[in-house]
C-alpha positions as CSV (number, residue, x, y, z in Angstrom):
1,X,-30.6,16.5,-8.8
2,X,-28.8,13.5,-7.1
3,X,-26.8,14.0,-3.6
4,X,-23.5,13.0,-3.6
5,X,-22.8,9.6,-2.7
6,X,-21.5,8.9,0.6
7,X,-19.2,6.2,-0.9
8,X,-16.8,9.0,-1.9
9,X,-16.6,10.9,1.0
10,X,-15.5,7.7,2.1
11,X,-13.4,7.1,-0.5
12,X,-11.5,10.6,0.1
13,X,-11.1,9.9,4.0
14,X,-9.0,6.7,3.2
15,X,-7.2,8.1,0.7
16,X,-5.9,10.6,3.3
17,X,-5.2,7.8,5.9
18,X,-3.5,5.8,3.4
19,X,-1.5,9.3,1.9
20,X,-0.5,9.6,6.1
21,X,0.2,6.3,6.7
22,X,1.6,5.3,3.7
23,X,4.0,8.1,4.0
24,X,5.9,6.3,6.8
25,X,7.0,3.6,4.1
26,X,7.3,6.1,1.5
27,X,10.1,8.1,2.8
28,X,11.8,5.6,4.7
29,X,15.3,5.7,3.0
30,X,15.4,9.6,4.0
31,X,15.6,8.0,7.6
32,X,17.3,4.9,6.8
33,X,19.9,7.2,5.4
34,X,20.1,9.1,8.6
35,X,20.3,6.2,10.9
36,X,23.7,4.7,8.9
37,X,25.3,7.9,9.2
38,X,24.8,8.5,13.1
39,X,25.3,4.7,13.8
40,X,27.6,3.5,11.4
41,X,25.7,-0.1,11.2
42,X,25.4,-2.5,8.7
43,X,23.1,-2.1,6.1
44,X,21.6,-5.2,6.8
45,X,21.1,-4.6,10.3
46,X,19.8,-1.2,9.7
47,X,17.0,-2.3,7.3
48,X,15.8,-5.1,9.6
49,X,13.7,-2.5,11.8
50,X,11.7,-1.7,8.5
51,X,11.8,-5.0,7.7
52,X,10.2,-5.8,10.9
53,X,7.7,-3.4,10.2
54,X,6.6,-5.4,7.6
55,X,6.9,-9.0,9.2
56,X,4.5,-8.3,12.3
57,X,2.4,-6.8,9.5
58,X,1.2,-10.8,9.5
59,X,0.1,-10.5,13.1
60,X,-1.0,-6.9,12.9
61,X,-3.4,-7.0,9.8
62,X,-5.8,-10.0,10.3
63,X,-5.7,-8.4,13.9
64,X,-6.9,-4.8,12.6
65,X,-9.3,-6.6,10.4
66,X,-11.4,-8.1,13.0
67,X,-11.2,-5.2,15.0
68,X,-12.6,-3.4,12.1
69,X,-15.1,-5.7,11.5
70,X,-16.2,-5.4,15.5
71,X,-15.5,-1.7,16.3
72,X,-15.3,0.1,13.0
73,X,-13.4,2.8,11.5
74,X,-14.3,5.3,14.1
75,X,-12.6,3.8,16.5
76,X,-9.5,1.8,14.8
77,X,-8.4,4.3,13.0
78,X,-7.4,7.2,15.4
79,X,-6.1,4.2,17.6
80,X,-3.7,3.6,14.8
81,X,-3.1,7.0,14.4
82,X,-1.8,7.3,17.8
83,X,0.3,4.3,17.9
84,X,2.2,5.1,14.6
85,X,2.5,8.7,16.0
86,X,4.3,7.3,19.4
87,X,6.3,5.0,17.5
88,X,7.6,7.3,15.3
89,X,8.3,9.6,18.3
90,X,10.2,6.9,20.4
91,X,12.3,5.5,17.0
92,X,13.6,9.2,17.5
93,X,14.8,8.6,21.1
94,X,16.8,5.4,19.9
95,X,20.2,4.7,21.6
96,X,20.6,1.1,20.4
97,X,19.2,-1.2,17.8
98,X,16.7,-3.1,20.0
99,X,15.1,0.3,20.8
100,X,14.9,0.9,17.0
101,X,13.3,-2.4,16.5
102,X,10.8,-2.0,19.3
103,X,9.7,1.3,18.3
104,X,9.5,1.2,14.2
105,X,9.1,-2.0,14.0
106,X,6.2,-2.7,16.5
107,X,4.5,0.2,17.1
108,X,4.8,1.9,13.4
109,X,3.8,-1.7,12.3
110,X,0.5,-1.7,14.5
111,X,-0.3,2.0,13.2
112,X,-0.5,1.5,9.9
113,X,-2.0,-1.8,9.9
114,X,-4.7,0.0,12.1
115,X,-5.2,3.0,9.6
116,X,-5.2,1.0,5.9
117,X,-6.4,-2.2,6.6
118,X,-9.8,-0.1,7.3
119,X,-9.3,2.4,4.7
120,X,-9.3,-1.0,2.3
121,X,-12.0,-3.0,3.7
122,X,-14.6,-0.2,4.3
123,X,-14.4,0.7,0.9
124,X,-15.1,-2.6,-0.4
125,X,-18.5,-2.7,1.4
126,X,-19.3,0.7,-0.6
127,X,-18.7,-0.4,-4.2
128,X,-19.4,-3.2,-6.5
129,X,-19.4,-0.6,-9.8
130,X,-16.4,1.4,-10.1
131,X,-14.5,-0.6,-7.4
132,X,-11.3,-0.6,-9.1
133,X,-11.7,3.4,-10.0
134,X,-12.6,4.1,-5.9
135,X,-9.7,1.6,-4.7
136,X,-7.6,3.5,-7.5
137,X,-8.2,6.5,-5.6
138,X,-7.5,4.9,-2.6
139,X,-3.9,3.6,-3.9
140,X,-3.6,6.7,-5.3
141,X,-3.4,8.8,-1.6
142,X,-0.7,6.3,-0.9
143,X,1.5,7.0,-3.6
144,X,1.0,10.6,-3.7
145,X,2.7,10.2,0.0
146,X,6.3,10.3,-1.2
147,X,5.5,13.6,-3.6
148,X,4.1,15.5,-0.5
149,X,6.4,14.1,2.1
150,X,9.7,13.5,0.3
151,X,10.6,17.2,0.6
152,X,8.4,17.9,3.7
153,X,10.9,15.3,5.3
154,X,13.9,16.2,4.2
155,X,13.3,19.3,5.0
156,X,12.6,18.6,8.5
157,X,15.2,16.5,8.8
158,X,17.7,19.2,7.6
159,X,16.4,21.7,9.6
160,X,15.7,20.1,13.3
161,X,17.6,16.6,13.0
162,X,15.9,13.6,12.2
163,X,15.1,12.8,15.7
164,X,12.8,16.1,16.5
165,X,11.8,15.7,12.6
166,X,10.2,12.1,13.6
167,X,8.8,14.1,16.3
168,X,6.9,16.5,14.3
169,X,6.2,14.0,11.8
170,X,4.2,12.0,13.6
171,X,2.2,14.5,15.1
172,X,1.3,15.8,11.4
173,X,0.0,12.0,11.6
174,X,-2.1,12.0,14.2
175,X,-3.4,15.5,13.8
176,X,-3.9,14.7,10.3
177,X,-5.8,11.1,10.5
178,X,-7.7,11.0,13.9
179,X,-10.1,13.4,13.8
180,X,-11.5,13.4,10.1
181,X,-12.0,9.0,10.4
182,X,-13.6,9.8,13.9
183,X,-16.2,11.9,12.4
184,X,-16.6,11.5,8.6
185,X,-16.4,6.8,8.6
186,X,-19.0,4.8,8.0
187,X,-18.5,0.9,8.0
188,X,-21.8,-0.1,5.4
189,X,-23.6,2.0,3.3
190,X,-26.7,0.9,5.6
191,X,-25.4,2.9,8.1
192,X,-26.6,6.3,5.8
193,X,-29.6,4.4,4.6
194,X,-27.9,4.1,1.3
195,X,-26.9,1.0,-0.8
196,X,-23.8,0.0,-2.6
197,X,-22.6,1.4,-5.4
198,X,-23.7,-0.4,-8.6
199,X,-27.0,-1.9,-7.3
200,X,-30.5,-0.9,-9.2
201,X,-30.5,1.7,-6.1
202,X,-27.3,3.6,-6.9
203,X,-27.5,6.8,-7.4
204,X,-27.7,8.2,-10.7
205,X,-28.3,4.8,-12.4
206,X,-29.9,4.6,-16.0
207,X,-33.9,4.5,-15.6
208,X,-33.8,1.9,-18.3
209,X,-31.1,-0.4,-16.4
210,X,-33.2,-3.8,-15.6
211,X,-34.4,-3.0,-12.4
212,X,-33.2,-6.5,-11.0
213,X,-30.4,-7.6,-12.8
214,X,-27.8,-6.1,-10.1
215,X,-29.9,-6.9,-6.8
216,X,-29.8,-10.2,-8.4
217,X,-26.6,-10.6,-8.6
218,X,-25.2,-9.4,-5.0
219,X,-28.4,-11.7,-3.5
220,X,-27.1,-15.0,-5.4
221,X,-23.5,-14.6,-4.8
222,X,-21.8,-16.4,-1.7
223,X,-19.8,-14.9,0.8
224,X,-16.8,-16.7,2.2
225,X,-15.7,-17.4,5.9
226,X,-12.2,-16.6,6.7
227,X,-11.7,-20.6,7.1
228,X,-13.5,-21.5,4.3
229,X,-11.3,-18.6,1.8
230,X,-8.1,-19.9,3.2
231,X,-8.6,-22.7,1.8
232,X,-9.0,-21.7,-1.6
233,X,-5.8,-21.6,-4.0
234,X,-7.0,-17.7,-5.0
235,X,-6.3,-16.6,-1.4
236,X,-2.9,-18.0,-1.7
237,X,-2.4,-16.5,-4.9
238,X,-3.5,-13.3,-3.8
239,X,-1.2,-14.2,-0.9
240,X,1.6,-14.5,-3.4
241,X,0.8,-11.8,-5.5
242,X,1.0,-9.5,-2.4
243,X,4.4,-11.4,-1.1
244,X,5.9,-11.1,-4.2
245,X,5.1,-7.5,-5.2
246,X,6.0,-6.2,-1.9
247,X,9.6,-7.9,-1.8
248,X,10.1,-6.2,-5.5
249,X,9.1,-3.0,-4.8
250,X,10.3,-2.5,-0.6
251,X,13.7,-3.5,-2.1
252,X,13.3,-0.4,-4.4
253,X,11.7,2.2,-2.0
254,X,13.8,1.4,0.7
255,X,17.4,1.7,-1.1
256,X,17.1,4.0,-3.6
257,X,18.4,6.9,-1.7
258,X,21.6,4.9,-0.5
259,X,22.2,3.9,-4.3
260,X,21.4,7.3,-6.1
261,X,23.7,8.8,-2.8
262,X,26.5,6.3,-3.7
263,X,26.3,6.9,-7.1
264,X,27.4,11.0,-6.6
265,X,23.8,12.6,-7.0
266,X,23.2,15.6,-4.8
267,X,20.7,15.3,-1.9
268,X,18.6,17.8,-3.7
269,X,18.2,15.9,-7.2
270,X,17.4,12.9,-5.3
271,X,14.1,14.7,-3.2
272,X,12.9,16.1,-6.1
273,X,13.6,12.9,-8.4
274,X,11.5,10.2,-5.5
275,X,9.0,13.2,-4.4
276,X,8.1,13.5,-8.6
277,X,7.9,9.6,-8.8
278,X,5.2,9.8,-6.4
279,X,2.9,12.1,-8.6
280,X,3.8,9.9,-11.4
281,X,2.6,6.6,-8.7
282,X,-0.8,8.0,-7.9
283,X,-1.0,9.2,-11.9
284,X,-0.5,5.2,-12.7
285,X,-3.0,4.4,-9.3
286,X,-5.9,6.4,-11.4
287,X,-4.9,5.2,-14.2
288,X,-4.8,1.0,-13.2
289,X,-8.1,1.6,-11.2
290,X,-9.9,2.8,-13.9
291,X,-8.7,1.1,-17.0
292,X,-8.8,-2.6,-14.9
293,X,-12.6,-1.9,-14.3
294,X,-12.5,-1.7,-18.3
295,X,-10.3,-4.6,-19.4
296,X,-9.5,-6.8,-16.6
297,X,-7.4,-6.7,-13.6
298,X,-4.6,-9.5,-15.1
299,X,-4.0,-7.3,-18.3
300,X,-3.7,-4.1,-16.3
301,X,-1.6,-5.6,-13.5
302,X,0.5,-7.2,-16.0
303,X,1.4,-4.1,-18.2
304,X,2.3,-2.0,-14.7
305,X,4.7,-4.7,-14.1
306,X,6.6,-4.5,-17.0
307,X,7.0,-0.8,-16.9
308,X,8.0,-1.4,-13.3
309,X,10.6,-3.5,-14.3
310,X,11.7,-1.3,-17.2
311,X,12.2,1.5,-14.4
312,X,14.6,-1.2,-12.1
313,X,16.5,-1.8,-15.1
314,X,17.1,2.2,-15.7
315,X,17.8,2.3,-11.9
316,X,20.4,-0.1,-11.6
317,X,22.3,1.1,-14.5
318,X,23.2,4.4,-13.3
319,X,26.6,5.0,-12.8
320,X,26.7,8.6,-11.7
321,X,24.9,12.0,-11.7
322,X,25.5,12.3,-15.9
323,X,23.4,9.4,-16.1
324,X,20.2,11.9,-15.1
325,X,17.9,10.2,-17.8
326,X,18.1,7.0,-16.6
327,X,17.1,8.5,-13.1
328,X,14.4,10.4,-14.9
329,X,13.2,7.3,-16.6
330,X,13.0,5.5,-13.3
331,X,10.8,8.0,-11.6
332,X,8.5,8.1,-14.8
333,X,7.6,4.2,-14.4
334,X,6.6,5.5,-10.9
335,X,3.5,5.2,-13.5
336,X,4.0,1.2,-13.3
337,X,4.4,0.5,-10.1
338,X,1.1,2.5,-9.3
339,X,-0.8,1.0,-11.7
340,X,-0.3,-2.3,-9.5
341,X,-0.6,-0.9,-6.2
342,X,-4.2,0.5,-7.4
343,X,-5.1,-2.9,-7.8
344,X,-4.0,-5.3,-4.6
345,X,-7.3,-4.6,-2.8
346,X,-9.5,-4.5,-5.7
347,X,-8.6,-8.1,-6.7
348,X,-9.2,-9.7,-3.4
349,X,-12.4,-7.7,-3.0
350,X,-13.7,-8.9,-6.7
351,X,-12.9,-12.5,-4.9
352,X,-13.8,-12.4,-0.8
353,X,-16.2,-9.3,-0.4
354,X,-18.6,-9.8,2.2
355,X,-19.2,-9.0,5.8
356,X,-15.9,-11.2,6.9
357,X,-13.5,-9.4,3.7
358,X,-11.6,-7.5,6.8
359,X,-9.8,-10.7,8.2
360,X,-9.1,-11.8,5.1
361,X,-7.9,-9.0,3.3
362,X,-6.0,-8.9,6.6
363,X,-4.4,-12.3,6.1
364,X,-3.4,-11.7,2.3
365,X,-1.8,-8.1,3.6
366,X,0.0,-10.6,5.6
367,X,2.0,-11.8,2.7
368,X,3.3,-8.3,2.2
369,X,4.1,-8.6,5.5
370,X,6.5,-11.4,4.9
371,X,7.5,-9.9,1.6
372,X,8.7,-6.5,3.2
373,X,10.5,-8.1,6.1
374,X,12.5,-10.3,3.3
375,X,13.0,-7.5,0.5
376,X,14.6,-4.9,2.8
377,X,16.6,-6.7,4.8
378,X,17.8,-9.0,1.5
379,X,18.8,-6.1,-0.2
380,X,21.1,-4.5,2.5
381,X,22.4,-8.1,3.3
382,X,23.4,-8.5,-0.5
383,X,25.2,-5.1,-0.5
384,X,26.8,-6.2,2.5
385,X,28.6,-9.1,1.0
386,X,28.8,-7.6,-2.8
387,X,29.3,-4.4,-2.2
388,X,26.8,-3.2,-4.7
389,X,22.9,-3.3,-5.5
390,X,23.0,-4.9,-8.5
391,X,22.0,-8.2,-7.6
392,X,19.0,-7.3,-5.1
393,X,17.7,-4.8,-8.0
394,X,17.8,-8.5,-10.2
395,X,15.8,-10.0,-7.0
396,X,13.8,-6.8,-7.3
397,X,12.6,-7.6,-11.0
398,X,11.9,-11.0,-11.2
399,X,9.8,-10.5,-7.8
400,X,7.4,-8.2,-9.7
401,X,7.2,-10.9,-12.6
402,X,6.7,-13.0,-10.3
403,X,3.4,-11.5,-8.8
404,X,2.2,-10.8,-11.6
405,X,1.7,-14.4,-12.2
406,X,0.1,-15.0,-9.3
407,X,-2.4,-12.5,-10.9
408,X,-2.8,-14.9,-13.3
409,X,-3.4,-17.6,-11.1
410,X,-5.6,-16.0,-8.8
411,X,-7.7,-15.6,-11.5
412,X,-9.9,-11.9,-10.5
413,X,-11.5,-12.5,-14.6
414,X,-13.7,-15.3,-12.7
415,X,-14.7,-13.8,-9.5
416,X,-18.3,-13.8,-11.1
417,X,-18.3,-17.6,-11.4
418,X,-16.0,-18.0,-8.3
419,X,-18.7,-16.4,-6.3
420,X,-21.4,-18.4,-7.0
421,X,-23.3,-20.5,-4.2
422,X,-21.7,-24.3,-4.2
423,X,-25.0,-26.8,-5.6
424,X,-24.7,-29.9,-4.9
């Protein structure tokens, strides 16, 4: 009888940080929401703390990865844990927007890049069989955020104010992420004087497998230097694919609650609408993982994406609460969107993995950090002067089209050949 391999225990512990962290980003709009009403600023102006969130994402995750790389999970992790706790705790003492800024989009930024750049890397080292099912699972945490969290938040939020609510929130957070990565991570398989999943070592592998074939395999392929990746036109494509994806999507997340408000659906229809798109997210995060290990991450990418897209069409024709299947449609290509997310660590992983994949899975998160400072706040600018959210939901679409392109381009189908030492 085979022990349980220690690559899922792993696998579960960042699937919680990402469903804690994650959950910041996830129900954003129930705060966004809150701030317009007690402020009365612009939507524009209002988004750009989130936005920022996502901007200093560029400085925050190569940072996180190297930390990673030097300190480990142990330690990152319930670092970031504390700083997204305090930052959520003093975005509930703002008085002005430069306070706001300062606390969500600083702070909240270096917490989260401190809990899922880890949760991403570490997993890498684990798996080279069944990466895309163990980063699905991953992805999966993330997205089941909103389900758990959309009505744990509004609730909170209903019942103390959304200041104390940030308050408690956070220390759910903390409580949550700190002590389970401080005791349960492990950075390399080595480290339980285990192997990773999918050499001739792993466990439970055929006896009749050819007992070289996989060591063979991880011992002739290259691994890349941060400066030598970066300048490689799959990084950048994985750079765009990231950029892209995030603008498309943060434009979504981050305003839905405004539009389905505006459009005359109750409070209560909308938490239970967003909290079900989660399950159906993680549902499409299993889903992508698994069926990309089976026929390629471009194929599998590409098919979320349309259904994503089918769901922002259904979203921004919705004209009031009578139009509830449209609404339902929407939260049902939750399915779509997850079957991407499952995949934006698996496809740099099946390109960079190696002992340096933490700084530059760090630098490609950084074009999601550029993506969800311009998505968010380009959105609530083109409100501002339109007075609708037609036209950003347009910007929303061709965004995800336009990642999955860079899928394309980046080209995960030859990470075999890609890999392979340079001859000269």
């Amino acid at each position: 009888m085979h022990r349980v391999f220690y690559g899922w225990v792993i696998t579960g512990v960042s699937a919680l940080a990402n469903t804690l962290a994650w959950s910041v980003r996830s129900t954003f709009a129930l705060f966004y929401v809150a701030l317009l009403h007690e402020f009365g600023w612009g939507r524009a102006e209002t988004a750009l703390g989130y936005s920022l969130s996502w901007l200093l994402l560029l400085l925050f995750s190569p940072l996180a990865g190297r930390l990673n790389d030097r300190f480990g999970p142990q330690v990152l992790v319930p670092v970031g844990g504390l700083l997204l706790a305090a930052g959520l705790a003093l975005t509930g003492r703002t008085q002005a927007l430069w306070h706001y800024y300062l606390a969500f989009g600083v702070l909240v930024a270096a917490g989260i890049a401190c809990i899922m750049m880890p949760a991403a890397a570490v997993t890498s080292h684990w798996f080279i069989r069944s990466r895309g099912a163990a980063m699905g699972i991953i992805s999966a945490g993330s997205s089941l955020s909103a389900f758990l969290f959309y009505p744990l938040n509004a609730w909170l939020i209903a019942r103390y104010g959304w200041r104390h609510a940030l308050d408690l929130y956070g220390l759910i957070i903390l409580l949550g992420v700190g002590p389970l990565a401080a005791l349960l991570y492990r950075r390399h398989p080595a480290d339980v004087g285990d192997v990773p999943y999918g050499t001739r070592f792993e466990p439970g592998l055929a006896a009749h497998s050819h007992p070289t074939a996989a060591v063979t395999r991880v011992g002739t392929t290259r691994e890349l230097t941060f400066r030598t990746a970066v300048r490689t036109y799959q990084l950048w494509a994985v750079f765009a694919m990231w950029g892209l994806g995030v603008i498309g999507y943060q434009i979504m997340t981050t305003h839905q609650v405004a539009h389905a408000l505006g459009q005359g659906f109750d409070p209560g229809t909308i938490a239970w609408a967003f909290g079900l798109s989660g399950i159906f997210t993680a549902v499409g995060n299993l889903i992508g993982g698994v069926l990309s290990d089976r026929w390629g991450r471009e194929w599998v990418f590409s098919l979320g994406s349309g259904i994503g897209v089918l769901g922002i069409w259904s979203f921004s024709a919705l004209t009031g609460p009578h139009d509830l299947m449209l609404l339902l449609i929407y939260t049902v290509a939750g399915i779509g969107f997850g079957m991407r997310i499952s995949l934006l660590t698996a496809i740099p992983a099946d390109l960079f993995a190696g002992r340096n994949f933490g700084a530059i899975l760090g630098f490609t998160n950084g074009g999601g950090g550029i993506g969800g400072f311009i998505g968010p706040f380009l959105a609530g600018y083109l409100f501002d002067r339109t007075g609708d959210y037609q036209v950003a939901f347009g910007v929303s679409a061709l965004a995800i089209v336009g990642s999955a392109v860079a899928v394309w381009v980046a080209g995960p189908r030859n990470a075999e050949a890609f890999r392979q030492p340079v001859t000269h």
